[in-house]
C-alpha positions in Angstrom: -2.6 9.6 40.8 -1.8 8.7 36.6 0.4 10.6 34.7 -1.9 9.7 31.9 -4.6 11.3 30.4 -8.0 10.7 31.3 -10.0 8.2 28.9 -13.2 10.6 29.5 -11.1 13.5 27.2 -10.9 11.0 24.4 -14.6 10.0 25.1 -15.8 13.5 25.3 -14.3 13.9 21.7 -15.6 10.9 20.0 -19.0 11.4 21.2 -19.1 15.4 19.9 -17.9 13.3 16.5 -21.1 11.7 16.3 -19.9 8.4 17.8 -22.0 6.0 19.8 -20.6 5.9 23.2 -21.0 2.3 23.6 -18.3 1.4 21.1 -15.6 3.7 23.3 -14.8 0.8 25.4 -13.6 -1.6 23.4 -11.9 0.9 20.9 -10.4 2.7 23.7 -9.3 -1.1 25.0 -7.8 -2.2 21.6 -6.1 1.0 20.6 -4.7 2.7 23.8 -4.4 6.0 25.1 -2.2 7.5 21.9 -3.4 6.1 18.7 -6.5 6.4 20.3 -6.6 10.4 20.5 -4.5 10.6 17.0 -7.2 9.0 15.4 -10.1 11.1 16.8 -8.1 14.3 15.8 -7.5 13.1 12.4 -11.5 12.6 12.1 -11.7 16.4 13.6 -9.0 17.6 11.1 -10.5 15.7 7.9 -14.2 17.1 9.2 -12.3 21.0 8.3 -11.8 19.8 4.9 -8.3 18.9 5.7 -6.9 16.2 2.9 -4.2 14.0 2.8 -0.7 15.9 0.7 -0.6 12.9 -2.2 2.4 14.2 -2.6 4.4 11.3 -4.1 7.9 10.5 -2.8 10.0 6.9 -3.8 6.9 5.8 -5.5 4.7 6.0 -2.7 2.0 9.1 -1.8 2.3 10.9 0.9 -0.5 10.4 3.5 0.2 13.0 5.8 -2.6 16.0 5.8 -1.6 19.1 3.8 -0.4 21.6 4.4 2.5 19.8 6.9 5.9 20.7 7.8 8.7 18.9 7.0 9.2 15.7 5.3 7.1 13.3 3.0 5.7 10.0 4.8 3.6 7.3 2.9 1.4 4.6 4.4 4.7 2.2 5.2 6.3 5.2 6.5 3.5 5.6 9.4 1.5 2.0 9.3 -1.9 2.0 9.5 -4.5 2.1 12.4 -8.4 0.8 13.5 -10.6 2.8 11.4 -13.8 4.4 14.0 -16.8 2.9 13.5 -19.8 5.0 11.4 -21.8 7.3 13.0 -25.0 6.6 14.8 -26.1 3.4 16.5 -24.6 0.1 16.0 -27.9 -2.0 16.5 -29.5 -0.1 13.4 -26.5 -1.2 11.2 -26.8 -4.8 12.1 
């Protein structure tokens, strides 16, 4: 048996975030387990009203969401990911 999490968790999440289940697959694929997951939560965190800190720090705004413990990161600091596709179904937005 895996050590590693089941893909349905992340699949349960991104479906009760209004995603169509058909695009899980290939996101899932493309991203992995980890960024995956990070990336849903950030949706469920910024759906709370969570924003980023803007907190600027060398020149560059801090991107993690506020409040946060500890130090200032900006976008070079933590690179950048796959945004998730919008809401609903993907053969109405063709």
């Amino acid at each position: 048996m895996s050590d590693a999490p089941p893909a349905y968790l992340a699949l349960d999440l991104w479906m009760a975030i209004g995603l169509d289940s058909r695009e899980f697959d290939g996101f899932y694929e493309r991203n992995g387990w980890a960024d995956t997951w990070s990336i849903l939560l950030d949706a469920v965190r910024r759906t709370y009203g969570l924003q980023e800190c803007g907190e600027e720090q060398d020149g560059e705004v801090c991107v993690l969401l506020a409040p946060h413990i500890g130090p200032h990161w900006s976008a070079s600091d933590v690179g950048s990911t796959e945004p998730l596709p919008q809401p609903g179904d993907p053969h109405e937005r063709e």
